[in-house]
C-alpha positions as CSV (number, residue, x, y, z in Angstrom):
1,X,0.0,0.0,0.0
2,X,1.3,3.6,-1.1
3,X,2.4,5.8,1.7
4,X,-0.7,8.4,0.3
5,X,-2.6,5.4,1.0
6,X,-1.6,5.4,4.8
7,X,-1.9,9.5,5.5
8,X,-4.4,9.3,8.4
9,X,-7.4,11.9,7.9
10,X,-8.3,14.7,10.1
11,X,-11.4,15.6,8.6
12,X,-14.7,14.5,6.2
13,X,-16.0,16.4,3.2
14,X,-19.8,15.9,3.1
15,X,-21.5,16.9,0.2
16,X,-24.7,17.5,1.3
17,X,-28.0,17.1,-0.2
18,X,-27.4,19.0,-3.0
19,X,-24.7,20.9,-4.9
20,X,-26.4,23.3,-6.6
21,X,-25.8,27.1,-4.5
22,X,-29.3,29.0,-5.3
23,X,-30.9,26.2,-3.2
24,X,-28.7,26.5,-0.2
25,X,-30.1,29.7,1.8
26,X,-33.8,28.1,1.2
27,X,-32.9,24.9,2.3
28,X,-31.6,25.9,5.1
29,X,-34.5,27.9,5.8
30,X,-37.0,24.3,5.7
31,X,-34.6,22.6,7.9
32,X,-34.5,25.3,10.6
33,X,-38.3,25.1,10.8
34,X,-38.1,21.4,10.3
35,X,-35.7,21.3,13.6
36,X,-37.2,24.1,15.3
37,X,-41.0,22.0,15.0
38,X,-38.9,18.8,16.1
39,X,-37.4,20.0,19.3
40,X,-40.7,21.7,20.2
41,X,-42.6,19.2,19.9
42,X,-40.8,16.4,21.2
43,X,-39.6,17.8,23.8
44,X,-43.3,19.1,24.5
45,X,-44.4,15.5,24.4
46,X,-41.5,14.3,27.2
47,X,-42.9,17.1,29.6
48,X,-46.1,16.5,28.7
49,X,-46.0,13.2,29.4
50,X,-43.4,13.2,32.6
51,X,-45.7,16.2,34.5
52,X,-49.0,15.0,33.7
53,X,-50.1,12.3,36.5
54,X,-52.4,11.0,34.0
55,X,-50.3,10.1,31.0
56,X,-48.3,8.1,33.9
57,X,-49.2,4.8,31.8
58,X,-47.2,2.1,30.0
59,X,-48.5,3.9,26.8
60,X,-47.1,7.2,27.1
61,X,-43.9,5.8,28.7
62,X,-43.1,4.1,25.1
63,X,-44.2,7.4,23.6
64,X,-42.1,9.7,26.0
65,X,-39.3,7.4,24.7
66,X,-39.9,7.4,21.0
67,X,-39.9,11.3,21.8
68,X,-36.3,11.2,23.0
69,X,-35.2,9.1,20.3
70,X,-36.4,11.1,17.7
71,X,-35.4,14.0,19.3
72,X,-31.6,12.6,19.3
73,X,-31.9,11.5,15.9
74,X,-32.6,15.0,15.0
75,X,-30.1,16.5,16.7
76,X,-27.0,14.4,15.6
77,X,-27.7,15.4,12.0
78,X,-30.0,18.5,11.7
79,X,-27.4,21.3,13.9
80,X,-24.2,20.4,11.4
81,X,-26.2,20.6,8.5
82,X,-27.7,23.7,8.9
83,X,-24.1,25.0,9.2
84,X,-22.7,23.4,6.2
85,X,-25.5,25.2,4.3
86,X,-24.0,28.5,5.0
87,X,-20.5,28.0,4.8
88,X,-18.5,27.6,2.2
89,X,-16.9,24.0,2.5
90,X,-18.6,21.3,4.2
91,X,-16.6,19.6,6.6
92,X,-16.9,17.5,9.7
93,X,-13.8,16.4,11.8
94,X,-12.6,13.0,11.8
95,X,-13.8,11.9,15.4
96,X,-16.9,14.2,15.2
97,X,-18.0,12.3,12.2
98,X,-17.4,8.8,14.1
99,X,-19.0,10.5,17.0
100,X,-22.3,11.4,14.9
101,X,-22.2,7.9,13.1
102,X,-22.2,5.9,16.6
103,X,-24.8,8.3,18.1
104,X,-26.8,8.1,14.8
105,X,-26.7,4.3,14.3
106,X,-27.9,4.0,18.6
107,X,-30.8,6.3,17.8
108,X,-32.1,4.7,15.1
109,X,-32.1,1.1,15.6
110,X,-33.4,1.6,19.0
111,X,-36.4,3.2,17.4
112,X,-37.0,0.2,15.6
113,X,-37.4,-2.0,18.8
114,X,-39.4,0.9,20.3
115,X,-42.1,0.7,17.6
116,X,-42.2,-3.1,18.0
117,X,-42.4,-2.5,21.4
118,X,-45.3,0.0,21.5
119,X,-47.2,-3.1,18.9
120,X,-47.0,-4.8,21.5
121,X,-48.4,-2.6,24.0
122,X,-51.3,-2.2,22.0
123,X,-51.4,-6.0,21.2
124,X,-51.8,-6.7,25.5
125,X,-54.4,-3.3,25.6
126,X,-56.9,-4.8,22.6
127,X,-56.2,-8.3,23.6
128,X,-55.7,-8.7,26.5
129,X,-57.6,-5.7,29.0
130,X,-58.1,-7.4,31.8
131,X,-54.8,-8.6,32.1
132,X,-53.0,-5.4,30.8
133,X,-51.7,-3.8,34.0
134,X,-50.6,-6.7,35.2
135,X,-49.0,-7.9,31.6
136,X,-47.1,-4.4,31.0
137,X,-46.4,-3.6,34.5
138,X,-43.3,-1.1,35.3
139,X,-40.6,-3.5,35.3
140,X,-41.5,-5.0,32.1
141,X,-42.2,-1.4,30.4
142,X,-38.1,-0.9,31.7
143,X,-37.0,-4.2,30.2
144,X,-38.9,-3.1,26.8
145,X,-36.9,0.0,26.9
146,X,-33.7,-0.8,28.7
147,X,-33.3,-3.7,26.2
148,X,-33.4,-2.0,23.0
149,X,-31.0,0.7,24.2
150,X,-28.3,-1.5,24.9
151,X,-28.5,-3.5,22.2
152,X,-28.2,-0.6,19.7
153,X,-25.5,1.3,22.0
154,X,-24.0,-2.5,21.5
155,X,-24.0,-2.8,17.7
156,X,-23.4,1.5,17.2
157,X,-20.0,1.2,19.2
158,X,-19.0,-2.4,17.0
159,X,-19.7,-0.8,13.7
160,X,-17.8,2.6,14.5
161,X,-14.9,1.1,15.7
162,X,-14.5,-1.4,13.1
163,X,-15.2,1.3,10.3
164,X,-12.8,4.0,12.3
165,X,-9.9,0.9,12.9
166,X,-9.7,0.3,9.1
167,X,-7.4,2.6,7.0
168,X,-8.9,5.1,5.0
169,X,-7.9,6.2,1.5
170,X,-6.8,9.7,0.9
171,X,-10.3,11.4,-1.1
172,X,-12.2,11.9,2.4
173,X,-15.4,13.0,0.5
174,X,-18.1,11.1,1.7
175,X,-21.7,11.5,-0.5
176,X,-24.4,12.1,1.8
177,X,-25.4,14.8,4.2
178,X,-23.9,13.0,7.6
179,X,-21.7,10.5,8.4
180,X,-23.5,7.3,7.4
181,X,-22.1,3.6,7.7
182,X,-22.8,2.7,3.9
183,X,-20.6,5.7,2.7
184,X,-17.9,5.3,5.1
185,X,-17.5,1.9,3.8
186,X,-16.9,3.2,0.1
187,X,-13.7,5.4,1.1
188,X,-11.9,2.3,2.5
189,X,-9.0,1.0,1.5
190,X,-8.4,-1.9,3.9
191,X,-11.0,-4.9,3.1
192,X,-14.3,-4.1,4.4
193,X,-15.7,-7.6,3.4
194,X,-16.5,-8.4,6.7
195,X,-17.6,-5.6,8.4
196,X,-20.0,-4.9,5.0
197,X,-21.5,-8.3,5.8
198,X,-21.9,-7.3,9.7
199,X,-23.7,-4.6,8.6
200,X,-26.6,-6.3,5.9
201,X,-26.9,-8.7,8.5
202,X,-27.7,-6.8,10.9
203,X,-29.5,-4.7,9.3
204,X,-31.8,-7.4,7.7
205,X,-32.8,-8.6,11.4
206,X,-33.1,-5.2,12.6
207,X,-35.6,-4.1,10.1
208,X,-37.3,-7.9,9.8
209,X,-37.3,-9.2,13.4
210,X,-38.9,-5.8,14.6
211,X,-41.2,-5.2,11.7
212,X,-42.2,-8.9,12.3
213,X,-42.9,-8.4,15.9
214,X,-45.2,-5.6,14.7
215,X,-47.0,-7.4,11.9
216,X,-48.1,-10.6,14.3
217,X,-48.9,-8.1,17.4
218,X,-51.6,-5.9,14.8
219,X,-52.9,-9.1,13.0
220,X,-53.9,-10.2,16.3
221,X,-55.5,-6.9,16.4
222,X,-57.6,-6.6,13.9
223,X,-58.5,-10.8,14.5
224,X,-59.9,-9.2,18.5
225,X,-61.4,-5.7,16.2
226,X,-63.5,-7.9,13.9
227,X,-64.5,-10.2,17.1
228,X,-66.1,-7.5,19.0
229,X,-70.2,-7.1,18.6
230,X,-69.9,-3.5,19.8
231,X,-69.5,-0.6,17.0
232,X,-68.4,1.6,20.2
233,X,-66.2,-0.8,20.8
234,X,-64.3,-1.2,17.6
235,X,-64.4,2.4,17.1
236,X,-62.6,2.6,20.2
237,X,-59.9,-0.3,19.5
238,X,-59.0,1.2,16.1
239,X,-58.4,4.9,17.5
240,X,-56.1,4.1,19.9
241,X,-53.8,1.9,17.7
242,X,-54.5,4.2,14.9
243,X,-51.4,6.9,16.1
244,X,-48.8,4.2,16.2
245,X,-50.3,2.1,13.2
246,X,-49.6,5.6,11.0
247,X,-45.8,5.9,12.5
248,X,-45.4,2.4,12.0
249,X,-46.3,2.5,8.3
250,X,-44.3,6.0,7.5
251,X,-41.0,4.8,9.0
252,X,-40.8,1.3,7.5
253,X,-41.9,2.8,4.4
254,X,-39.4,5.3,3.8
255,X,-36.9,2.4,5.2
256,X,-38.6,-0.3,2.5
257,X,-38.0,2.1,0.0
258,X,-34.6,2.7,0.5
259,X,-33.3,-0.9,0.5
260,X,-35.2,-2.2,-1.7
261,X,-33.9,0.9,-4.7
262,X,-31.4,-0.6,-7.2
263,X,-27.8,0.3,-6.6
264,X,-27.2,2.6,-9.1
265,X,-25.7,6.5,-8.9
266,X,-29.4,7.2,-9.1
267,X,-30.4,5.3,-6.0
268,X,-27.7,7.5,-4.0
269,X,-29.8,10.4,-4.4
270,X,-33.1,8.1,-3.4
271,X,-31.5,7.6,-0.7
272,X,-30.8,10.9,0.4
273,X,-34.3,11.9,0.0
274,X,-35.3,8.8,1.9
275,X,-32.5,9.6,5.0
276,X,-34.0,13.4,4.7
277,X,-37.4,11.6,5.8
278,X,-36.6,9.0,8.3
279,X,-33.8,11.2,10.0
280,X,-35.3,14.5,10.0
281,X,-39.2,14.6,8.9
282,X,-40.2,11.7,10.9
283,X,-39.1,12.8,13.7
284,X,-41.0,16.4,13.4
285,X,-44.1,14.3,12.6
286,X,-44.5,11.5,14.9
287,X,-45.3,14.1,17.9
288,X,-47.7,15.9,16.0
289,X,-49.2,12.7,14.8
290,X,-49.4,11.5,18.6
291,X,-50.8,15.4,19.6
292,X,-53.2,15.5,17.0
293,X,-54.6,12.3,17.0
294,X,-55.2,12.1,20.7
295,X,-57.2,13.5,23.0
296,X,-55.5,12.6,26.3
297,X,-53.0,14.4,24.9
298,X,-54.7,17.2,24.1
299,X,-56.3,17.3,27.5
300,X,-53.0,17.2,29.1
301,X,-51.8,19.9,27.2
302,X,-55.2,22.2,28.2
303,X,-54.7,21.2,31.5
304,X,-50.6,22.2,31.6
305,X,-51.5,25.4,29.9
306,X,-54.5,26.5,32.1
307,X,-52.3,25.3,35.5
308,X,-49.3,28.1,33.8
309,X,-52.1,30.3,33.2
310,X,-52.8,30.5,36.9
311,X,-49.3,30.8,38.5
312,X,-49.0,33.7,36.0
313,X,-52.4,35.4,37.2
């Protein structure tokens, strides 16, 4: 190997979204409000949900979490790539960009097991409603959560070292927006055959085992919905997984559509536009989905803003 081969990098070119400089300023303009929405309302939903005695249920403790995730997501990516659109060279620091990969890659599979393990929360609720305070009681609701994190904070740390250990060739231009696992692997020179593999198959049971557990939990579902004599009560069964059923179907979606786009230079820019939804637009909609959609919610929030409305008289 050449000894240009060998120079160790200091920093990451990213080339953003897009190259073309009249779009810059407006983009950068979407994505403010895009992050602005995103931290108000996720971290609206966390209080919310942490202050109000009534949203003190197994429910809105997944929710509360799938707040904090997506609020995390957010902020690994959105912050440095509002500054790259005003600056004149795009460029992220060696261990900042191994930094916002290992953060990114914890966020995001943990939201997979979140979702799967909000099915089944609605799976025990529908199913199950006599049972369901005994079923997700606080210890399991921790073990739901706890797991998930530490499995992801596992398999985040293994893939960034292994990708940071390996040598790197000298262009440091990586073609996307942040520091991503799949474009890392294309400026290596050392053999990433392995670590590649690590990553589809991981990746394959991430997405599948989750999106599985999800399936099974809402076809068990809609088999108890279609059971039920009462209108009321159907009614009632479908609004309250209806929230989490439209999350469900826009993140694996936008995943779905990502892996299954042919490799091509054309399918780099598909994939863009589909990390721009999962990473940044999901995560402004999901608590606005959970606000709107809800009236406990929107009670809470009444009731939090007429309590500040009286310390203030």
């Amino acid at each position: 190997m050449s000894q240009q081969n060998l120079t160790p990098l200091t920093e990451f070119i990213l080339m953003g979204i897009t190259r073309q400089p009249e779009l810059q300023i407006p983009l950068f303009g979407v994505f403010f409000i895009i992050y602005t929405v995103t931290v108000v309302g996720n971290l609206g939903m966390i209080i919310l949900t942490q202050v109000d005695s009534r949203l003190h249920t197994p429910m809105y403790f997944f929710i509360k979490h799938l707040a904090f995730i997506d609020l995390g997501n957010s902020t690994v990516i959105c912050p440095k790539m509002l500054v790259n659109f005003v600056v004149d060279q795009n460029t992220i620091s060696y261990y900042a960009c191994a930094t916002q990969l290992a953060f990114f890659l914890m966020f995001i599979i943990s939201e997979f097991f979140i979702l799967s393990a909000m099915a089944y929360d609605r799976y025990s609720a529908i199913c199950n409603p006599l049972f369901y305070n005994v079923i997700m009681s606080q210890r399991r609701c921790h073990v739901l959560v706890g797991i998930p994190y530490l499995y992801s904070t596992f398999q985040a740390l293994m893939f960034t070292i292994k990708i940071f250990t390996l040598t790197f060739c000298s262009s440091n231009i990586i073609n996307h927006f942040y520091c991503d696992d799949v474009p890392l692997l294309l400026l290596l020179c050392s053999n990433a055959q392995e670590i590649e593999l690590l990553i589809i198959l991981f990746s394959a049971f991430n997405l599948l085992s989750s999106l599985l557990v999800v399936l099974v939990s809402y076809i068990l579902i809609l088999t108890a919905i279609f059971r039920m004599h009462s209108a009321e009560g159907r009614k009632k069964a479908f609004s309250t997984c209806g929230s989490h059923l439209t999350v469900v179907v826009v993140f694996y979606g936008s995943l779905l559509f990502m892996y299954t786009q042919p490799k091509s230079t054309q399918s780099f820019d598909a994939d863009k536009m589909a990390s721009v939804f999962y990473t940044l637009v999901i995560p402004m909609l999901n608590p606005l989905i959970y606000s709107l959609r809800n009236k406990e919610v929107k009670n809470a929030f009444h009731r939090l803003f007429k309590n500040q409305c009286k310390l203030c008289i």
